[in-house]
Structure formats: structure tokens, C-alpha cells
DRENKOLGU-702012 format. One line per field, with one value per residue (C-alpha): residue in three letters; x, y, z. Coordinates in Angstrom, 3 decimals. Each point is the difference from the previous one (the first is absolute). Layout:
N
r	[ALA ...]
c1	[X ...]
c2	[Y ...]
c3	[Z ...]
# end
This chain:
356
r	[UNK UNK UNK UNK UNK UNK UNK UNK UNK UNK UNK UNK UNK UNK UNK UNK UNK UNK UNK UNK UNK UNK UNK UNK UNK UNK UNK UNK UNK UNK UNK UNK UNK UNK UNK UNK UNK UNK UNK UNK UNK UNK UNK UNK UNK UNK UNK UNK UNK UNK UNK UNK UNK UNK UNK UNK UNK UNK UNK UNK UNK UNK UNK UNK UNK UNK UNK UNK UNK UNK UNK UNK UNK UNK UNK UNK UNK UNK UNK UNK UNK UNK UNK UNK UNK UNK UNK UNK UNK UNK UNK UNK UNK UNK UNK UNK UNK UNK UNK UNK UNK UNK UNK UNK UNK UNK UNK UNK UNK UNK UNK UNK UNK UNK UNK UNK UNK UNK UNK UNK UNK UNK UNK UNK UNK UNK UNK UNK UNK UNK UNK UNK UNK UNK UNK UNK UNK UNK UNK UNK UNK UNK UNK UNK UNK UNK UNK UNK UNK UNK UNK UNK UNK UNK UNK UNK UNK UNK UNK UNK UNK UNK UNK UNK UNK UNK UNK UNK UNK UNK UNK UNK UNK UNK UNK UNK UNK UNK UNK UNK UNK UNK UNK UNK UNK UNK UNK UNK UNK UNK UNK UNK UNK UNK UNK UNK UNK UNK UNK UNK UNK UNK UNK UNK UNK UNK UNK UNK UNK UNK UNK UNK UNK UNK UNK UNK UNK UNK UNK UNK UNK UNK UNK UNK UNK UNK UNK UNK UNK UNK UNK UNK UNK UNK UNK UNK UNK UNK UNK UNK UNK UNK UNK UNK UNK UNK UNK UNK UNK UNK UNK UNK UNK UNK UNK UNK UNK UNK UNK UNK UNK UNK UNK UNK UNK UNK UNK UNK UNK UNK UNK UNK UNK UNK UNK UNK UNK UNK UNK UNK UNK UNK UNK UNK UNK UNK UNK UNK UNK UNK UNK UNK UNK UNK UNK UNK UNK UNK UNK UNK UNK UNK UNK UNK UNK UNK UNK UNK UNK UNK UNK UNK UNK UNK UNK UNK UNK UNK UNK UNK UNK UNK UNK UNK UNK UNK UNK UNK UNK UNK UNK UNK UNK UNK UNK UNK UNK UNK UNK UNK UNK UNK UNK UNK UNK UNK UNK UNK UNK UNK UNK UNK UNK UNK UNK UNK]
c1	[167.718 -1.246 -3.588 -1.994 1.345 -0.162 -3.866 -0.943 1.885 0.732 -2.321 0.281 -1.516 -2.553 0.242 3.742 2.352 -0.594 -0.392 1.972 0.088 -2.382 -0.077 -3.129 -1.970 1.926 -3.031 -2.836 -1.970 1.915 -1.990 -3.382 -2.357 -3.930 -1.311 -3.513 -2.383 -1.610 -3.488 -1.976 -0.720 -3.079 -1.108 -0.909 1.309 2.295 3.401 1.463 1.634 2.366 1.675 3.637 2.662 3.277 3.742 2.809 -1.474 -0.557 -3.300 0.755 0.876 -3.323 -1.918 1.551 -1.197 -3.264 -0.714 0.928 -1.896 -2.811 0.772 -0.122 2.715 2.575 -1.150 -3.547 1.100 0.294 1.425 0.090 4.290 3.016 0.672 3.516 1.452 1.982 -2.969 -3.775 -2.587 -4.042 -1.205 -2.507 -0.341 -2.943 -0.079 -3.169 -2.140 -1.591 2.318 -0.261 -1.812 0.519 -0.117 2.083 2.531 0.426 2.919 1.603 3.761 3.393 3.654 -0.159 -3.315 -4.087 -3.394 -1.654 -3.415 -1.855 -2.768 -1.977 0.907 -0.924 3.066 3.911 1.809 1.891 3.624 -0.786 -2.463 0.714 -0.590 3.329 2.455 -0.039 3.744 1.332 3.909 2.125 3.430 2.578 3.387 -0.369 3.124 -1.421 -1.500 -3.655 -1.600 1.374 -1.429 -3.241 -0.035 0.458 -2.779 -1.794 1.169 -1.396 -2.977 -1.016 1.973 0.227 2.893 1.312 -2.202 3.794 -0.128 2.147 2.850 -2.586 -1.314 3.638 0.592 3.179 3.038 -1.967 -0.392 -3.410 1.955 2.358 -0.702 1.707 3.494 -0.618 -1.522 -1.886 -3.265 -0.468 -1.981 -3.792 0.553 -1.928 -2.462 2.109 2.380 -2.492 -1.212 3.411 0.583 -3.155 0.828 3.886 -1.505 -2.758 2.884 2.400 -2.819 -0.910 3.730 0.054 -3.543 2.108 2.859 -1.863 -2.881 -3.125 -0.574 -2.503 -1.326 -2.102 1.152 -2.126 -0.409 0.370 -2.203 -1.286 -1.037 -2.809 1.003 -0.631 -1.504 1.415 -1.749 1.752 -0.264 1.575 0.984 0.142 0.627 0.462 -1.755 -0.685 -2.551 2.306 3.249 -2.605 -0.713 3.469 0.947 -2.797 1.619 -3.356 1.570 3.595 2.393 0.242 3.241 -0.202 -0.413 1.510 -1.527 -2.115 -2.488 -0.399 1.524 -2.781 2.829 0.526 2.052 3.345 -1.136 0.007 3.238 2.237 -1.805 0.945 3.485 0.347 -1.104 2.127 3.342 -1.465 -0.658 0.538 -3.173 -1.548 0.172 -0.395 -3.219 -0.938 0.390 -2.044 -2.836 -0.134 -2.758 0.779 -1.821 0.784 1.063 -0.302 3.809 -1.309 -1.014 -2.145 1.226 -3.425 -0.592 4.042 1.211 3.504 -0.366 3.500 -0.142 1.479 2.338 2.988 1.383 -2.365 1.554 -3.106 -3.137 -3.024 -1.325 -3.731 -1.353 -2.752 1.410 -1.843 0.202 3.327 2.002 3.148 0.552 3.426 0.040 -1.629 2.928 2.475 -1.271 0.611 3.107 2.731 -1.004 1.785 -1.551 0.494 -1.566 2.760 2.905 -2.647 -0.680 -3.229 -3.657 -1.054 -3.399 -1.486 -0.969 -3.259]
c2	[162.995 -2.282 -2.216 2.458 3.257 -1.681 -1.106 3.518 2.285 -2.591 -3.505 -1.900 1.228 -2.686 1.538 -0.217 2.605 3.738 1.027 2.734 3.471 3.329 2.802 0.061 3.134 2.917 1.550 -0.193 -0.532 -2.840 -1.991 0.368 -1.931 -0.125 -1.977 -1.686 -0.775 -1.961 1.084 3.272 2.571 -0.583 3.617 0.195 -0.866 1.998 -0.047 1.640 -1.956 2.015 -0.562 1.502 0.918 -0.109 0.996 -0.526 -0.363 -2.726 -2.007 0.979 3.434 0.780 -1.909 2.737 2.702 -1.264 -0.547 3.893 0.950 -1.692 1.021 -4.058 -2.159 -1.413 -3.556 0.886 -0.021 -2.998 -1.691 -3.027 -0.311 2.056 1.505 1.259 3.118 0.190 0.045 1.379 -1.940 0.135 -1.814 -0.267 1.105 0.495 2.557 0.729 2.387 2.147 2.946 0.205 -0.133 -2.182 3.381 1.852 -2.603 -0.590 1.856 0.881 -1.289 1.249 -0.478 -3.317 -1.245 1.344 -1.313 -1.397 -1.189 -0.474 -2.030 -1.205 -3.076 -2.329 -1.529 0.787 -1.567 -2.800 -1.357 -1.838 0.521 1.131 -2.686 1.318 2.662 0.783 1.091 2.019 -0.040 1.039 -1.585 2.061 -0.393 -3.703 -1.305 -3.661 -2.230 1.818 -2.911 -2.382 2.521 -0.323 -4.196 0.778 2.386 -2.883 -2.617 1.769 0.989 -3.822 -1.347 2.611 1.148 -1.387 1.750 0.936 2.298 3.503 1.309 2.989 -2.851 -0.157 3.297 2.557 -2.088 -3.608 1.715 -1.575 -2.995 0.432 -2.869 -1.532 1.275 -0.186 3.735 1.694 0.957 3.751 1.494 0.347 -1.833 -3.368 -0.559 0.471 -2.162 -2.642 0.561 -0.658 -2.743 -1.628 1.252 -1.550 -3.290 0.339 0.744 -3.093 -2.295 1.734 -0.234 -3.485 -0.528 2.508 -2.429 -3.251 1.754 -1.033 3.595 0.198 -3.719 -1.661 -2.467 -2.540 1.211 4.023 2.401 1.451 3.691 1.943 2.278 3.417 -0.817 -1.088 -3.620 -3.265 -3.412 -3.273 -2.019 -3.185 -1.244 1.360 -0.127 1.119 2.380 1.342 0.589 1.454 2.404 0.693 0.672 2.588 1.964 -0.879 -1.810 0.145 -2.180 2.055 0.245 0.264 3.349 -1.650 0.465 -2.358 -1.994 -2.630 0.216 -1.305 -2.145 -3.943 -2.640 0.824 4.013 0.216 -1.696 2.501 2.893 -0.859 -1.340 3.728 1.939 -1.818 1.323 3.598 -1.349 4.132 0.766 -2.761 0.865 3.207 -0.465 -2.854 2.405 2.858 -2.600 0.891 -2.155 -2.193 1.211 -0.991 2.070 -0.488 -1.300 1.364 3.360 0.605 3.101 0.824 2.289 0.373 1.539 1.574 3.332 1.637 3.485 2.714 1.824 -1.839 -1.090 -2.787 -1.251 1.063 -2.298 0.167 -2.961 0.211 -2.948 -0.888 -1.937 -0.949 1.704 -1.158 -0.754 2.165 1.679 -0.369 -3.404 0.022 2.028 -1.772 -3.133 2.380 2.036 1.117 3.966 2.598 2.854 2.854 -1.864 -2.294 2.498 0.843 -4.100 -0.546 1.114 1.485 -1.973 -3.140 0.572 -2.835]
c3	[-95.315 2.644 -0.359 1.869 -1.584 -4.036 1.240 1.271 -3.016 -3.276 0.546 -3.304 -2.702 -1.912 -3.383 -0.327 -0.099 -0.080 -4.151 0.897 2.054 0.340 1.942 2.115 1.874 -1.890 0.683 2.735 -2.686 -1.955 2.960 0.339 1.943 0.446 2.963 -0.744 3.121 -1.598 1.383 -0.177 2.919 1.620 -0.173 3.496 3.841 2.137 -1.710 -3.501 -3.038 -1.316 -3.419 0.047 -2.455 1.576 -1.605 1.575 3.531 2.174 0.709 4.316 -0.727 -1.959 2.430 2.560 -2.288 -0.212 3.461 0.518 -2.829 1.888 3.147 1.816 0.970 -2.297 1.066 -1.101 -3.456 -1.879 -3.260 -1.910 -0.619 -0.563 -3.142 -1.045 0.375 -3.237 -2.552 -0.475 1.987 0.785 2.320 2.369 4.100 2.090 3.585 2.296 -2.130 3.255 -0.706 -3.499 -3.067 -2.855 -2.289 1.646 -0.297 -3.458 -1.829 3.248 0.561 0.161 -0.660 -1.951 0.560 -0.777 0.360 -2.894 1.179 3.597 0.791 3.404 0.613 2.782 1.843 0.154 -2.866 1.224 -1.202 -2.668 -0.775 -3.709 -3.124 -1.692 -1.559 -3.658 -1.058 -2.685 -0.050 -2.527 -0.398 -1.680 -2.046 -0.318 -1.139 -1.345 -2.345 -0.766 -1.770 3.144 2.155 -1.787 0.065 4.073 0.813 -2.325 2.367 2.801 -1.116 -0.352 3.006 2.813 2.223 3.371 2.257 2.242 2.993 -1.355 1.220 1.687 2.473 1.306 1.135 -0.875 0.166 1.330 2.820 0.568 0.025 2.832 2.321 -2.952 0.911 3.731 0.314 1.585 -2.536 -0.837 3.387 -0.442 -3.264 1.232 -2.405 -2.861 1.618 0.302 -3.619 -1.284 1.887 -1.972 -2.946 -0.090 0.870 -2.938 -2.274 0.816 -0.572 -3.206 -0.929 0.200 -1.799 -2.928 0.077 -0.238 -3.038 2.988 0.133 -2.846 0.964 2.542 2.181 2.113 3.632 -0.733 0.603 -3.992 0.152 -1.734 -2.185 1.005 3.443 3.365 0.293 -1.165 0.866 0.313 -3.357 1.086 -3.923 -3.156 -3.044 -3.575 1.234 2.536 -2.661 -2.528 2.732 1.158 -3.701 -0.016 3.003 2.340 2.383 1.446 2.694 3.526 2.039 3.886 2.112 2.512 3.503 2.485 -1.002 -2.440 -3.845 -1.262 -2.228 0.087 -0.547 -2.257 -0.377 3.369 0.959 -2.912 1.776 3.324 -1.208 -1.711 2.913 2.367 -1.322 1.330 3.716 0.977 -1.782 0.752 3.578 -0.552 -1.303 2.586 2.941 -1.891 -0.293 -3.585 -1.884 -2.909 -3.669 -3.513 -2.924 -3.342 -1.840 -3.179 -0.962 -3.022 -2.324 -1.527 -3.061 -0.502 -3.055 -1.153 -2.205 -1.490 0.896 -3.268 2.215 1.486 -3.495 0.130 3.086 2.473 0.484 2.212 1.943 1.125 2.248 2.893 3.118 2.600 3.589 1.429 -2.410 -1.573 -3.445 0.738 0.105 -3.070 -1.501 1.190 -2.045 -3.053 0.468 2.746 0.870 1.420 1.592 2.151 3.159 -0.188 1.084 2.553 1.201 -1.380 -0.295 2.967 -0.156 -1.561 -3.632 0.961]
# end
């Protein structure tokens, strides 16, 4: 498998090797996912924030629905992320609230999706704008060691997970990714082309921060982030005060979202970034002449409130996971610092949507 292909479907792994193998998604609702906003409706203004329950259906799709349950344009209606298809999801989308009553909304739906609660609400929900996804995911026939399992989920609970771009970002079959083999990209496919192009990037320099063990440390002249909000700033040295709060998940390295702009990086952070990025010179450009803007992620993603429960049925062989992540990140890449999975969307080439 070449560089870019191994960073876009298997980047290494931090916590060593898969503990073994489980089937994943037998069910829609093996995965479940709830998204939290992270602020309340403000009961008044011009538009409607609706909760929805979603199974197997797409976050565009029910946006479509929604808008001709309204009767306004499908680019009136807005939403926070994608949710996957293969699984039960709520989450949240607003649409103008002229034609329609919050009432009359509530408990109305169809194939695959209803209405759980309305409210007024004062502007259009903006990508995201959510605080993060609560997962439940069962894991079934798990062919490994439990108690090993157990000391892993452990491990991450108290150290976090590589905060990798999924396969999802990618596209069926890389095809986001096609500059990469001198293609042409998908047509009207732009944005996620661009997105992809970020995200591979992001990955190879998290790759290398996996490789080296810096991707749960600090370094002098990189950008530290907040945990759980989009500001960071500049570490220009560390200390004990800094570790003790890196141990405690608050605060975690960023990789580049490589666009125009300043990094916001110095000195030898910067140079490993650029010296990373510059053995993609087709995104690189790609991005250049798209006048994308530089931003910084965060390298580390905390797992909050995980726990592992064996499940009766299964022959003791099924387990449920339940964790928080914040908005952006993937559950898969969670699981894949646990276990290899198989499941149906595989034969199919993926999730249609990001699980963040």
C-alpha cells in the first residue's frame, strides 16, 4: 500500500496492535449516536430547532425531507455534521419557521427518520456548530484476549486516541483523493476534495508525531489546544504545569489544516510540518490555488466517560462501548485503537458519511 493510501485507510495505530477482531454494525442499532449542541434553543426568533431521530438514512437526505415537510428550500435548512447511515442517530437541524409550527412538527417523519422535539430558535444552525457526539457501539464475536481488551479501553480512557481523519473523509474508493494518481476529482465533488486534501496532510503529520511518541506531548514552538473548544495558543516552553495539564486531557498538540496563512508554529515544529507536507506538493497546490486558509486541529482526541460492558448474548463474546468525543472527531478511529472490525459497509467501501 503506498504512503498516501496506508495514511488515509490504516495510519499507525498508538496503542499497538489490534487485540483481536469483531464484527461491527450487524445492526443499525449496534451504532448509535447522539449529537450534543451544546447550547439550548433560544425559544424565540424566526427559525425552528428540530431534534431528529434518524435510522438508516442520511443527514442530506433528511435535510431534503425536512425542507418539503416545511415547504422552503433545501439550502434553508441547516445542520451541525453528518451522521452515518448505518446506525440510529439524533441530532439536531434548524429551517425558516414561517410555514410551520413548532407543534405541528413534532412526531412527524417518515421512512427512517421522525421528529422528536421543535423549538423557535433564532438563527440557522451552522456546521459546527455542535459540542459533540455521544456513541453507543456494540462490538460483536470478539475473538481476543477480554482482560487485554479491558487494560486497553483503560489505556484510553487516561491517554486519548490519535485524533486521525477516517476512512469516510476519503470518499468511496480514495476517490476524494484523485489528484493523487493524476485524476481528474469526482465532478461537483470540490469541497470534499478540498477537505480531503487537508485531512491527508493532518494525518501524515500525525503519523509521524505517532511514530516518534510527541503526539501526547508538547513541544516548544506548537500551537497547544483547549480542550473542547477551538482556541489554542503558542507554547513557547514547557513546563510542569503544562505536562500536569496534558496528562489531564485539557490541553492537546495541533497538526496543520494546511492552507494560506501563517501556522502559527515555530522553529523545529514548524520545519517537520513543512518537511511533511512537502512530499504531497499536489495538495499542497491544490490547496494554494483554492486559497484555502490555514487552521489547527487538535493531534489528540479525548475519549470521555468510556466504559466496556460484556453483553449475555453472544457467548460472552459481545461488548458495548459508550463514550463522548468532541465534534469532529471519529468513533472509528477510536475502534480501531481497540480491535480490527469487519462490517457490512466494508463490501460496500465505507460509511457513507462521517461518524463526527
Amino acid at each position: 500500500m503506498s504512503d498516501w493510501r496506508s495514511l488515509a485507510l490504516d495510519p499507525p495505530r498508538a496503542a499497538g496492535p489490534p487485540l483481536g477482531r469483531a464484527r461491527l454494525r450487524d445492526t443499525h442499532e449496534d451504532f448509535q449516536v447522539d449529537e450534543r449542541l451544546g447550547f439550548e434553543p433560544s425559544g424565540e426568533g424566526e427559525h425552528l430547532l428540530v431534534r431528529v431521530r434518524k435510522r438508516g438514512a442520511n443527514t442530506a437526505w433528511v435535510a431534503g425531507e425536512l425542507a418539503r415537510l416545511a415547504g422552503v428550500r433545501r439550502h434553508d435548512v441547516g445542520f451541525a455534521g453528518l451522521k452515518d447511515r448505518r446506525a440510529v442517530t439524533t441530532q439536531w437541524f434548524t429551517l425558516p419557521g414561517r410555514r410551520v409550527a413548532p407543534a405541528a412538527l413534532v412526531g412527524a417523519g417518515g421512512e427512517g427518520w421522525s421528529v422528536l422535539e421543535a423549538h423557535a430558535h433564532r438563527r440557522k444552525l451552522p456546521r459546527g456548530a455542535s459540542a459533540g457526539n455521544d456513541f453507543r457501539i456494540v462490538l460483536r464475536g470478539f475473538d481476543g484476549d477480554r482482560e487485554a481488551l479491558e487494560r486497553r479501553v483503560e489505556l484510553l480512557r487516561r491517554r486519548g486516541a490519535p485524533n486521525y481523519f477516517g476512512p469516510q473523509r476519503f470518499g468511496r474508493g480514495l476517490s476524494n483523493l484523485a489528484v493523487l494518481q493524476g485524476d481528474a476529482p469526482p465532478a461537483g465533488a470540490r469541497g470534499f476534495v478540498l477537505s480531503a486534501a487537508r485531512s491527508l496532510l493532518f494525518n501524515a503529520v500525525l503519523a509521524e508525531r505517532v511514530r516518534d511518541g510527541t503526539w501526547t506531548r508538547l513541544l516548544a514552538g506548537e500551537r497547544a489546544n483547549l480542550d473542547g473548544r477551538n482556541s489554542n495558543f503558542l507554547v513557547e516552553a514547557t513546563d510542569t504545569v503544562l505536562e500536569q495539564r496534558i496528562a489531564a486531557l485539557d490541553v492537546h498538540p495541533t497538526g496543520p489544516m494546511w492552507g494560506l496563512g501563517e501556522s502559527g508554529v515555530r522553529g523545529a515544529v514548524a520545519a517537520f510540518e513543512e518537511t511533511v507536507a512537502a512530499r504531497y506538493p499536489a495538495l499542497t497546490t491544490l490547496l494554494a490555488e483554492a486559497r484555502v486558509e490555514a487552521a489547527r486541529r487538535p493531534l489528540r482526541m479525548a475519549v470521555r466517560d468510556l466504559g466496556l460492558a460484556w453483553m449475555p448474548e453472544g457467548d460472552g463474546r459481545d461488548c458495548e462501548l459508550r463514550f463522548s468525543l468532541r465534534a469532529g472527531s471519529f468513533a472509528t478511529m477510536v475502534l480501531r485503537e481497540l480491535v480490527d472490525t469487519v462490517s457490512p459497509d466494508d463490501a460496500a467501501g465505507g460509511a457513507e458519511e462521517d461518524d463526527a
